[in-house]
N, C-alpha and C positions, 0 to 999 in steps of 0.2 A: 686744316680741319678734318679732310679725310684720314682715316685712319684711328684717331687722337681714340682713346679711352677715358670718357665722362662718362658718370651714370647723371641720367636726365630722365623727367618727365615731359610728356607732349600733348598738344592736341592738331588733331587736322582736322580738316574740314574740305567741302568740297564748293562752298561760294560762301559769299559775305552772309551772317548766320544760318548756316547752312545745318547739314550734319553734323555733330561734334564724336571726333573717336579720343580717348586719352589712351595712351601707352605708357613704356618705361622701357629704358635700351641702355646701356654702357657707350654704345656708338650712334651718337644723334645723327650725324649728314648721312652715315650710310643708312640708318634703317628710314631716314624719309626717302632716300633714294629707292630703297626696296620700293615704297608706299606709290611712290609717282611714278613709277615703271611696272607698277603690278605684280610684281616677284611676290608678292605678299598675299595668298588668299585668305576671303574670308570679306568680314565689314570693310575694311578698307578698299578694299576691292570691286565688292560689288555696290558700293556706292561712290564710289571713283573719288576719294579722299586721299587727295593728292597736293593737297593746300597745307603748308606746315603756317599755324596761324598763333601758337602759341606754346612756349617751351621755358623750363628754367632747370638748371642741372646741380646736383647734388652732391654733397661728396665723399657718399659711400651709397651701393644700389641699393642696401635698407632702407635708405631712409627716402631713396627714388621710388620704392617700392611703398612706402608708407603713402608719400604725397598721391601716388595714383592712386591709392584705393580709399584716401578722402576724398580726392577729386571726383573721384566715380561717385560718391554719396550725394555730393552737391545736387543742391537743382538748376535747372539747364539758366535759368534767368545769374545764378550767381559764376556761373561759368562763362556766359555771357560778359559780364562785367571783369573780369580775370582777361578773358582774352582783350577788350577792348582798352582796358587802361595800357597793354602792352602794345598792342593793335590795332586800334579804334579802326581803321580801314579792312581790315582781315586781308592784309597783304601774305603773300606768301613768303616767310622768311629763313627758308631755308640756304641760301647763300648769305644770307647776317648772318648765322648761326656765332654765336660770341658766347664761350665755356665759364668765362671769365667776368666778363659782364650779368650773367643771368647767372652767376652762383651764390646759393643761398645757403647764409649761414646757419647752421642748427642750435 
């Protein structure tokens, strides 16, 4: 997983409906890794979202870069529902991390 080149969309969080941050990375484990060891200033940081709660990867970073900035439009109740049908407990799933599984076809 470390290493691998995905473009992905994310959100984290820092408890069960907590704060919600969305991103976009080419390298999902490593930039959650940045996120939960603080390498990363900024929101993620200073609200210590460090919770990877929900993710699906893409297969070119247009179009990762598309779904975050629908995601961002969303309201927080439909985002809500997004992470929970993947997540319903808002576990932290950043060791699943599965490229393969959560790739969505355009």
């Amino acid at each position: 997983m470390e290493g691998e080149k995905q473009p992905a969309v994310y959100m984290m969080a820092n408890r069960y409906r907590g704060t919600i941050y969305i991103g976009v990375t080419s390298s999902l484990w490593s930039r959650v890794w940045d996120h939960k060891n603080g390498t990363t200033p900024g929101l993620t940081s200073q609200y210590k979202l460090t919770r990877l709660v929900w993710y699906e990867h893409r297969h070119t970073m247009e179009a990762a870069i598309l779904r975050e900035k629908q995601l961002k439009e969303w309201q927080r109740a439909w985002k809500i529902r997004l992470i929970e049908a993947m997540n319903p407990d808002w576990r932290d799933l950043h060791d699943e991390i599965d490229p393969v599984a959560t790739l969505v076809e355009e």
